[in-house]
Each structure stands twice: as C-alpha cells, then as structure tokens.
C-alpha positions in Angstrom: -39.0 199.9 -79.7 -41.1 200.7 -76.6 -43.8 202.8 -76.2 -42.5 206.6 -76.6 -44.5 208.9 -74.3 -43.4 212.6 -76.3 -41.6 214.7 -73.8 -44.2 217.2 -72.9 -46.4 214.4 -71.9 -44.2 212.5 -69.6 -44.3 213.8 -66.3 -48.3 213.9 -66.6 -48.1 210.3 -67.7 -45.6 209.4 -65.0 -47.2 210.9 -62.4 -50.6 209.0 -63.6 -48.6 205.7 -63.3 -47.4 206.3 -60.0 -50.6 206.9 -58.6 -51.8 204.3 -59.6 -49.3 202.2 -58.2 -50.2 203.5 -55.4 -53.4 203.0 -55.2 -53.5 199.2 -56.7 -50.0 198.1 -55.2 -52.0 196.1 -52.6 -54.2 194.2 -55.4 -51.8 193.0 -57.4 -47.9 193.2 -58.3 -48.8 194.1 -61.9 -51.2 197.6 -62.9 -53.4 195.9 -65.3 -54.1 198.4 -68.4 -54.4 198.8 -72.0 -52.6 201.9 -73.6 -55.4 202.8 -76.2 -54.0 206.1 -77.5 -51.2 208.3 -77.4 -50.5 210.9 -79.7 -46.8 212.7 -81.2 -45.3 215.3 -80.0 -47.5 218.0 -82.6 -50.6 216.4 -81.6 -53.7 219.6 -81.1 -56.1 216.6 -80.2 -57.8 217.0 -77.3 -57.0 213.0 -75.9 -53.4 213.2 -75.8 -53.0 209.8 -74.0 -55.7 207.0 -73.5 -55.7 204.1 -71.5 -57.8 201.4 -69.7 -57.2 200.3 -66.4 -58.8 196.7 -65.4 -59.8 196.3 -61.2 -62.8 194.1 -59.8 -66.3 195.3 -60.6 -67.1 196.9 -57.0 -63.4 198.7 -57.0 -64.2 200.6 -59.8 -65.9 203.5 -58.4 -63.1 203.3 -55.3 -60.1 203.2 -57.7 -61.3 206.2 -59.7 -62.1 208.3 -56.4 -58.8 206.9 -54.9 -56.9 207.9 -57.9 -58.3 211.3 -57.6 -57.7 212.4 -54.6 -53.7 210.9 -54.8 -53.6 213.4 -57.8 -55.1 216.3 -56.1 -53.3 215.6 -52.9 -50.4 216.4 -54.9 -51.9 219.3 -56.4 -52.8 220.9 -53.3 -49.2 220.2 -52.0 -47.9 222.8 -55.1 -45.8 219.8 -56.2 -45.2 219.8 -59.8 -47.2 216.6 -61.6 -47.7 218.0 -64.9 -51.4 217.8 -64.1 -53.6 221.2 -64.0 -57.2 219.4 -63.1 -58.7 216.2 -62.2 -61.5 215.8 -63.8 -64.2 212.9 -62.6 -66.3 211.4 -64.7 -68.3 212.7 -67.7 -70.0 216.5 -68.1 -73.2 214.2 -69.1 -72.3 211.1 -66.3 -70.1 212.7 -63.4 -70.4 209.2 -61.8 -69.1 207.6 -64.9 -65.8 205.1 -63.9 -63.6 207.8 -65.7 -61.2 210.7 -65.3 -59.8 213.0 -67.3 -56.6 214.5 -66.4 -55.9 217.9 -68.1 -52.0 218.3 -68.7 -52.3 222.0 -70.2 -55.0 224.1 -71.7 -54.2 226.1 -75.7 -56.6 228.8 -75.3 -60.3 227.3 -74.3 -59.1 223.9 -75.3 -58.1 221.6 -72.8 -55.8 218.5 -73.5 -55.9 215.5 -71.4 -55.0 212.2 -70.3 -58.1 209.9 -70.2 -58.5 207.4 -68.2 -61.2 204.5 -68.0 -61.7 202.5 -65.5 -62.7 198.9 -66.4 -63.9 196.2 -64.5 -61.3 193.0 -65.3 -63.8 190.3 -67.0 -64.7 193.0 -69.4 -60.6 193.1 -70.9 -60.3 189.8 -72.6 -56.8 188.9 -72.0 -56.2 192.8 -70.5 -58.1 191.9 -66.8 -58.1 188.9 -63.9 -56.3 186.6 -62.3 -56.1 184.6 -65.3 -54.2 187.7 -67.4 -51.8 188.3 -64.8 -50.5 184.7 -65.9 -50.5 185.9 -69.3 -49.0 189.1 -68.9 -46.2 187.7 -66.3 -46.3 184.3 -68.9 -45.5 187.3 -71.7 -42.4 188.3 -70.2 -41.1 185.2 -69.7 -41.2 184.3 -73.1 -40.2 187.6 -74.3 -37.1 187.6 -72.4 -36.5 183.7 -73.4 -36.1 185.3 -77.1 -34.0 188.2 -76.6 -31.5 185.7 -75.4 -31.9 183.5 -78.4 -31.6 186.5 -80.5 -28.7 187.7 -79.2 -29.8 191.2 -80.0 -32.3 193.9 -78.5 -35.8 193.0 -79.8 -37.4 195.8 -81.5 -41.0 196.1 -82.7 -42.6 196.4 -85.9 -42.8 200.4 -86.7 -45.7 200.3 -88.4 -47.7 197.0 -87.2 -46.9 196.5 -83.5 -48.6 193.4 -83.7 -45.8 191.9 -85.7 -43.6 192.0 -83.4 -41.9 188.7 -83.5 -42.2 185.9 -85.8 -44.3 182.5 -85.1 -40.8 180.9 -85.3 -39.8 183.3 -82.4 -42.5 182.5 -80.0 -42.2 178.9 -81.1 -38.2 178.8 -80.1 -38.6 181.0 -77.3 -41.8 178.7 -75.6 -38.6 176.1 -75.2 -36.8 178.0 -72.7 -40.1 179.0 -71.0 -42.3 176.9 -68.4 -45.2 178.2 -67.6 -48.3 175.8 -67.0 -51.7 176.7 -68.2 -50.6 179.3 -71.1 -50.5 179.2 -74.5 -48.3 181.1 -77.1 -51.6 181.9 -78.5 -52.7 183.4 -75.5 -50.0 185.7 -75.3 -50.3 187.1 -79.2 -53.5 188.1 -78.5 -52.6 190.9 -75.9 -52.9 194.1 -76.6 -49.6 195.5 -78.4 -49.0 197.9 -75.4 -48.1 194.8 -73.3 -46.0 193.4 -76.2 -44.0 196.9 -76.1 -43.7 196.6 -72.5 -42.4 192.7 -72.6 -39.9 193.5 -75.3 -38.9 197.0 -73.1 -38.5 194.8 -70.2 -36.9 191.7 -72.0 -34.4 194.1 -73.3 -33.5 195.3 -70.0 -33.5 192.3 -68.3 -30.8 190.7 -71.0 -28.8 193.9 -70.5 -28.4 193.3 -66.1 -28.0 189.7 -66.4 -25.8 188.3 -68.4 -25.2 184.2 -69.4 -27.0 182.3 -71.4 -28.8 178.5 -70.8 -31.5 180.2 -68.8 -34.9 178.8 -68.4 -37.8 181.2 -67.8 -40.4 179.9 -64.7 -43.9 181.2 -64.4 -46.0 179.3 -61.9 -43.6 175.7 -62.7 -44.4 172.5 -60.6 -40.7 172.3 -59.5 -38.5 174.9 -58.5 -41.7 177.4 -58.0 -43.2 175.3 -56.2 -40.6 173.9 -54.0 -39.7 177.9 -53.4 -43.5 178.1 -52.6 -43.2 174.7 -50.0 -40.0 176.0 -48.4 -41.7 179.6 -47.7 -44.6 177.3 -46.0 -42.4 175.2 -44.3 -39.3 177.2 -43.2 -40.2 181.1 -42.7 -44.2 180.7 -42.3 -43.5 179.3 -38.9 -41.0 181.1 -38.2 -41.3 183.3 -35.0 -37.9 185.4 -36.0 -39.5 186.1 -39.3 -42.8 187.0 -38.7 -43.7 186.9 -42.4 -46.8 185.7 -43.3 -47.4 186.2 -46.6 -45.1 184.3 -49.6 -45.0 187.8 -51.2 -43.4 190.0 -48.1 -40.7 187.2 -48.5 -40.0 187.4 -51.9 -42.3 188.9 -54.7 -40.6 187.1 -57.9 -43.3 186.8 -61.0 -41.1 184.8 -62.6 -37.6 182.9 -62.5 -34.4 182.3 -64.0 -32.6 179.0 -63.7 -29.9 177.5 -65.6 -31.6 174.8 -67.0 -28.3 172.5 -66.4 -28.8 173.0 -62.7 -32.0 172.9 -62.3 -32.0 168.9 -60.5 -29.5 170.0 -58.4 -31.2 173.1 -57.5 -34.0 171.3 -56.5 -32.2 169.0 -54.2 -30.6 171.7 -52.4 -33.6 173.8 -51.9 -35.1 171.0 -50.1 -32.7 170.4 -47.9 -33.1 174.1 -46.4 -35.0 174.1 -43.0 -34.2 177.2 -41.3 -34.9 181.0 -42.7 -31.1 182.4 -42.9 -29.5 179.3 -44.6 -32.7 179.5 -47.0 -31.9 183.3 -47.6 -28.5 182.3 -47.7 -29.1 179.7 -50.0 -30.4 182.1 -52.6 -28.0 184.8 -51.8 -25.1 181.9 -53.2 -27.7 181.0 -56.0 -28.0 185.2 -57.0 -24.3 185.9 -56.9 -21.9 186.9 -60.1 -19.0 185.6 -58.2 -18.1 181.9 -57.1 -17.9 181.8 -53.4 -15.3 178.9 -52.3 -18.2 176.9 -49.8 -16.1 175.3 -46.3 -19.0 174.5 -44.4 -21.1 171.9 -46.6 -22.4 171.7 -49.9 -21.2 173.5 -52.7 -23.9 176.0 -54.3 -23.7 177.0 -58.0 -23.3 180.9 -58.8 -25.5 182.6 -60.7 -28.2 180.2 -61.0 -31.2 181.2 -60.0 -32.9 184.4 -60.2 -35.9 186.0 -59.1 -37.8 188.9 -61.0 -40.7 191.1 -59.4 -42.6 192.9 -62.2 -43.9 195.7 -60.3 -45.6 197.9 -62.8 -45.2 198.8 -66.8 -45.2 201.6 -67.7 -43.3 204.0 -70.9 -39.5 203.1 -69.2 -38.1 200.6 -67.5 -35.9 200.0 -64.1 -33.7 197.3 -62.8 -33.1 197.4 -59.5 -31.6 194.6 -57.1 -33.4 194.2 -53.6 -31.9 192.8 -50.5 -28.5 191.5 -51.5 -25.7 191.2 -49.6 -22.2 191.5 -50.4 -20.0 188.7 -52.2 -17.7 189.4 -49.3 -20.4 188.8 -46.6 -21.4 185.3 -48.8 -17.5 184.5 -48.6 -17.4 185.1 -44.7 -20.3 183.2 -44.1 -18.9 180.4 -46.0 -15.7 181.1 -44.0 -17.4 179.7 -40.6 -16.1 176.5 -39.2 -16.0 175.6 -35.7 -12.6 176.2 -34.3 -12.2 173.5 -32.0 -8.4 174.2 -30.9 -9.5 177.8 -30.8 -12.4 177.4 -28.7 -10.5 175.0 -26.3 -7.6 177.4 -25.9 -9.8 180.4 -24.6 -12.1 178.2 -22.1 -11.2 179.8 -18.3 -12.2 177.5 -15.1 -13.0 180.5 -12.6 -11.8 183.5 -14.4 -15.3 184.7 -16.0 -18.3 183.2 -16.5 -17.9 182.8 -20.1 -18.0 179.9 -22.8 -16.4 180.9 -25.7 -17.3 179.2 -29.3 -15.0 180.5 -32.0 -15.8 180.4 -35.5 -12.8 181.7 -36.9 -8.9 182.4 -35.6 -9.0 185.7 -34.0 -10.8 186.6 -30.6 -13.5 188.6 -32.7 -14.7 185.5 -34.9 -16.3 184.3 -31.6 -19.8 183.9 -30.0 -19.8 184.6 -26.0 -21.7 182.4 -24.4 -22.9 183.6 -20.8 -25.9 185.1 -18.2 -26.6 188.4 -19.0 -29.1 188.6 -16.4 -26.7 189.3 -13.3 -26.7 187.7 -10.0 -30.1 186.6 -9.3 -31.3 185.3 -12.6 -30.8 183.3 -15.5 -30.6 184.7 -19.1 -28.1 182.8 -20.7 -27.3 184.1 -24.4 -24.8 183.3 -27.0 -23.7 186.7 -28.3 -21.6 187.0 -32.1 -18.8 189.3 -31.3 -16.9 191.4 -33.9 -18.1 193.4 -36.7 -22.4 191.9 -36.2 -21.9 192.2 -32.2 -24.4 195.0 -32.1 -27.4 192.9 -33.5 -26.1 189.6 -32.2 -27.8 188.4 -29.3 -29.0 184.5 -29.3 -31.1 183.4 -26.8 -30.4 180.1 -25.2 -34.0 178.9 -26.2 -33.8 180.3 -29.6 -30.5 178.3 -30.0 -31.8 175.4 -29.1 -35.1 175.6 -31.7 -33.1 177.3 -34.3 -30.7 173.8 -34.0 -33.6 171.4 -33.8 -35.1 173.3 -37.4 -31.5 172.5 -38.7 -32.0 168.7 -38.3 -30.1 168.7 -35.2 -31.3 166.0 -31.8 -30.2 165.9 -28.3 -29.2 169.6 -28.1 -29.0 170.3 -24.0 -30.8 172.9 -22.1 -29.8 175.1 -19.9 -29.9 174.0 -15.9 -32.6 175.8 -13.7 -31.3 178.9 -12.3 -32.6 177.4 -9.1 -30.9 174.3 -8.8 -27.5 176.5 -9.0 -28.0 178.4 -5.8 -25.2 178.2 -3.1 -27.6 175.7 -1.0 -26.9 172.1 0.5 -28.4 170.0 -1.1 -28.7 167.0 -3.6 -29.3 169.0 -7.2 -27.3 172.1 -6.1 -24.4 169.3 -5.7 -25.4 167.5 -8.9 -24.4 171.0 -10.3 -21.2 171.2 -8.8 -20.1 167.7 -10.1 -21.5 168.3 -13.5 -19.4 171.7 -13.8 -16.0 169.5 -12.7 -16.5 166.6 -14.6 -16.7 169.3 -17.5 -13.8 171.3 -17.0 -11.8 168.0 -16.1 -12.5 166.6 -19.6 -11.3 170.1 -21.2 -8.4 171.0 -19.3 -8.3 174.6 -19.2 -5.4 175.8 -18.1 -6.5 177.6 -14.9 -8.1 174.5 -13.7 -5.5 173.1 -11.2 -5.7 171.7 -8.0 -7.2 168.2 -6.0 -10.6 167.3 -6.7 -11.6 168.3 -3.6 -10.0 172.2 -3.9 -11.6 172.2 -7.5 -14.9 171.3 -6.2 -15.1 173.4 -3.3 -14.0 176.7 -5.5 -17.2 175.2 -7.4 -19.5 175.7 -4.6 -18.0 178.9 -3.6 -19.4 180.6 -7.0 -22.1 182.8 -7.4 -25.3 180.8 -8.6 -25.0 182.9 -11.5 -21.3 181.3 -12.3 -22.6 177.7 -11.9 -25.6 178.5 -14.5 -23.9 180.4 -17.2 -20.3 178.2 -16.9 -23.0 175.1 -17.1 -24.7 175.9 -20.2 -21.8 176.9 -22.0 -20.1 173.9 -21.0 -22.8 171.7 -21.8 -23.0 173.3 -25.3 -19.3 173.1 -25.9 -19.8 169.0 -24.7 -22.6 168.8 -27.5 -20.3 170.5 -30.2 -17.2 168.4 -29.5 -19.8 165.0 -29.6 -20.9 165.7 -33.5 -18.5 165.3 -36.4 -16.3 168.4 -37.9 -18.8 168.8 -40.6 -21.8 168.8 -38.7 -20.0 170.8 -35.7 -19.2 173.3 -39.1 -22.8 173.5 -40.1 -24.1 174.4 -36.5 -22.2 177.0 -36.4 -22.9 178.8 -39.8 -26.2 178.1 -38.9 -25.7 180.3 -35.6 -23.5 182.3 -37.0 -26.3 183.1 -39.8 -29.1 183.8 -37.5 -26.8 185.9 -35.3 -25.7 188.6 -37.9 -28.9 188.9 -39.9 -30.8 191.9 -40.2 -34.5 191.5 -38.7 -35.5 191.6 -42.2 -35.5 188.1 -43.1 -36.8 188.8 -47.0 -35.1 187.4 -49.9 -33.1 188.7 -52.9 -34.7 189.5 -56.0 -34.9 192.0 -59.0 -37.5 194.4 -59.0 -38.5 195.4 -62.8 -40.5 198.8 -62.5 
C-alpha cells in the first residue's frame, strides 16, 4: 500500500505539495523529502504530518520564505487550501528553516503540518545530485518487479521496510540498467520513497502494458544516444529553439524492449533532423503498428519515456505531446507522387510548382513567390488539412534537406537576374525555364521554340523566379531514387505540419 494521507488531512497536505512544486520545479524534476510522521485519522497530536524537505545549503532560508508566501498568497486570495496559518519558524528561533502549517485549531490547540527544511548533504540518501539517481534508480527497479510479479506490489503493514524480498530486488536489478547504483543503495531509503516507488510502479504497470521491458536510468546506450541526438539534431536547431535536453523531453527513466534495443539504437542514430527524431519516437511510443511506406520500419511500443515530476500521497499518469495513431499513419502515408506531380505542372497558367505527396489536389505542397511582383519570397506551402501552419521557406528547405543527408539541393535564382531586361543572365533565365518545361511536357506547353521562349521573356520577373525554383526543385526530385525522393518528402512534409512545439512524447508521473 502507499502512503494513506487520512481524509481530513488531504487537501492541507496537497496543497503543501503543490507549493512546493512550485517553488522547487526549476531545481529539480523530483521534490526531494522524507515523510517523517503522519498520524490516523483520530489523531489529537498536535504534528499531524511531518516531513523533511532537502535543497542546497544557501536555498534554505529562500525556499522556506518562498513556500510561505505561495501559501499565503493563496490565503489572501480566499481560496480554500485547508491551511488556516503559516507559521515561520520557531516561537524560540523565528529564523529557524521551518514552518508550521496549522490545518485547524480544537479549542486553544492548534494541529499542524510541519515542515523542515534541510540542506541536501545533511539527508544521507534523502538529498543531492547523487539521491536523485537513487530515488529515479528506485523506481526503476521497483517497476522492473511489479512486472515480474505479475501483481500490484504492496508493502509490509507493519514493517514498511520489508517491502520486498532480497530475491526481489536481486531479480528485479536484471531488467534495470542504471550505472553507478547499487541495490543496497536503494534499501536504505527512507520507507516513504519505497511507498512512493511501489505507488508509482503500480501505476505505471497498470498504463502500460507488455512485458520484456528493460528499465534505463542514466544507461551508456540508448540514454545516451537520446542525449547525443538532442545535442546534435534539436540543439542547433533554429526551428526548435530548445536549448535545454529537459524542455525537449524530461524522461527520468526509460522503457525499452530489451529485444529491440540494437535495433533501436541503430535507428536513433540515423535521425538528423528534429520532426523525423520526434517522429521517430512518436512510432517507438505508439499501441498500434503503423504500416511504414517511406523507409525503415519502426517497432511499436518500444520505447518509452517517464518524467517523475513529484511524489507525493497519489499518483497520476498522464501522456504529453502525442499525436494521433492516425497522424503517425498519414505521415507514413507520404511518398512523392511523381505521375501526380507531373500531371498538375502548368507552363504559363500560374506561377506555381506543384509537389504532391499523396493522390488528391490537397496532399500537395505549392511551391511559388509569395512576395508579389517586385520581390522574391519563394515558399513551399503544405496544402490541406496543416495549410494554416504550413509555410516553408525556400532557405529553410534547402537546410532542413542538407540536415537529412541530402547534397546538391538547388537554390533559388536571384530575383534580379529574372527582370524583363536584355541581357546575358536575364536570357540564361529564359533558357533555363524552357529547357525545363521541355523535359516535363506539360500540357499547355505548345508551340516552336521560338514562340515558347518569347512567351518566357514576356513574364513578369516574378513568374521567371517562382516557375524557376520550383522547376529546379521538381529537376532535383525526379534526379534521386523513389526511396530517397519518398524520404524528402516526409521529411518536408514533417516539418511543414508540425506545431512550433518541437518537444517530444513522454509520460509524466505526478
């Protein structure tokens, strides 16, 4: 069983725990504390609940004060906390690293939640960087057992301590690889964290089903290649804008079928831009099989990350930033339609290039100058169901192609150059554009060379740039093979219809 908070406790206790989450959720993705105390539901003592909470030496002071003023914030706002008075410090210390929150007062007698503020090399295996790998170590194992087990794991009712057996950490430390932390290390926390693992093993089990899982805690392989590919592929990345490997994706710890885990490894490294990388572990997070068209084939449901936000009495499970089996099945659904793309290409009708990705009109990208008559701004823009969000720049294309492994990808020409003028680039322009739509064929493009040439010239410098660079695009797709042509455009297709947000998927445990 987990720690049971009685009833008319809770929403002090609750509210306690969110403020500190609050007020710690920059330091560290865990609250480190040690639940001391808490008493049944008949209790007259005075110290209903007692707990420890572990921060740096010279936040101690800060955290208290911080804490305090969250809780009367809330006060003064009339909301409803379960909290009648914050109480800081001592009556013989008031600048003692303590508060005292009274939940209700029986005549002159107050009851209260106390709360000590500790600095982290004073907790043993309760503070530091050092017990975070323990604690997030802890639940790795703990959850490696209730899937051996079969079974919720429940502790010992009257000796939390005993929770589990030597033989169960022994079996469990199989399934679990986490450098630099011992099974002895774990038994020695306090039993509030073991009630917390086994709360959070037992919900964990019950959201994800399967079995063959390994647990990873700071591993050497798949952690770390997860680690190289977030310093390699979104780091730099201009469309991200994520500095930090934790805005990307906070997992503590992983699940990974241990049968996969090579071939996990192999495709993770062969991610280079940000979408397929999110996409990647979309396909890797997914119940369902998708059916993969456009390059290699991605196991389901095999590989999982876990944020363990805070402990506290109860537990929740809560997916963030996943997408859809049936968006993972249409992304996997994007080919480039050659006969498609060929069939729609106009001469002297628009300005347009057209690059399908699918059979109908909508499964397109547009490719033309949005910038009007007297400038260049050639974009490829994803029509259909994304079109409001789906706006590529030519540059962007071109980088975005080049991250992807791709060479030789053509520019734009200069806007320039493409100006109804005599002369020997503005004709280079001209020839390029015939020589173009002579080796497609559309089927408005009829007439001598001459004619051709000369309804070329009489175009609007803004036709001869965006019918160029589309053209020139379309030349460079046709040149690759259909499986590379297929992975451009997923690629494309990826960056086009993704939210700005570029974070990963991952369960948040809170």
């Amino acid at each position: 069983m987990s720690v049971v908070i009685p009833n008319r406790n809770e929403t002090s206790f609750n509210s306690l725990l969110e403020a500190l989450d609050n007020v710690l959720s920059d330091e560290s993705n865990i609250v480190l504390m040690d639940l001391k105390k808490v008493e049944d539901k008949d209790s007259d003592k005075t110290v209903q609940i007692a707990l420890k909470v572990f921060v740096p030496q010279a936040k101690r002071t800060t955290t208290r004060d911080m804490v305090a003023s969250y809780l009367n914030d809330q006060l003064d706002k009339g909301i409803d906390i379960g909290i009648e008075e914050v109480r800081v410090g001592t009556n013989s210390n008031p600048y003692k690293e303590q508060l005292d929150l009274v939940i209700r007062k029986i005549g002159s007698k107050a009851q209260v939640i106390r709360v000590e503020i500790k600095p982290t090399n004073s907790g043993g295996s309760g503070g530091g960087s050092a017990a975070t790998a323990i604690q997030e170590s802890g639940m790795a194992l703990f959850a490696a057992i209730r899937y051996l087990k079969n079974k919720d794991l429940e502790c010992h009712p009257e000796r939390p301590e005993d929770c589990l057996t030597d033989d169960d950490y022994i079996e469990g430390m199989k399934h679990v690889d986490a450098p630099g932390v011992t099974i002895e290390e774990i038994k020695s926390l306090p039993s509030f964290w073991k009630n917390s693992f086994i709360l959070g093993a037992n919900t964990i089990y019950n959201n994800i089903k399967g079995s063959g899982w390994e647990f990873l805690r700071g591993d050497s392989l798949i952690e770390k290649e997860i680690s190289n590919r977030f310093t390699k592929v979104v780091k730099p990345s201009k469309e991200a804008n994520i500095s930090q490997e934790d805005k990307w994706n906070p997992s503590d710890i992983w699940m990974i079928k241990k049968s996969e885990k090579t071939n996990i490894l192999d495709l993770l490294r062969q991610e280079t831009t940000v979408d397929c990388l999110n996409n990647f572990l979309q396909m890797t997070f997914s119940d369902e099989t998708v059916i993969v068209k456009s390059g290699k084939s991605v196991p389901r449901k095999s590989l999982i990350g876990i944020s363990l936000k805070k402990l506290g009495a109860t537990a929740r499970f809560k997916v963030q930033n996943k997408i859809g089996v049936n968006r993972l099945k249409k992304v996997e659904g994007v080919l480039f339609k050659k006969r498609e793309t060929l069939a729609r290409l106009k001469a002297f009708t628009s300005i347009d290039v057209y690059f399908n990705h699918g059979t109908s009109k909508t499964d397109s990208f547009q490719a033309r100058n949005f910038a009007g008559a007297n400038k260049g701004d050639w974009k490829l823009e994803l029509k259909g169901e994304f079109a409001a969000m789906g706006k590529v720049q030519g540059s962007l294309v071109r980088d975005l192609l080049k991250k992807a492994k791709f060479s030789d990808i053509p520019n734009e020409p200069n806007f320039t150059d493409c100006k109804q003028v005599s002369g020997k680039k503005e004709e280079s322009i001209t020839n390029e554009i015939y020589e173009l739509l002579k080796k497609f064929n559309p089927s408005d493009f009829k007439g001598t060379e001459d004619e051709l040439k000369q309804v070329i010239r009489d175009k609007g410098a803004s036709y001869r740039y965006s019918k160029l660079s589309g053209l020139r695009l379309l030349d460079w797709f046709i040149g690759l093979t259909t499986s590379e042509a297929n992975r451009a455009m997923k690629e494309l297709y990826l960056y086009a219809s993704s939210q700005s947000d570029k974070s990963s998927v991952y369960y948040k445990m809170f």
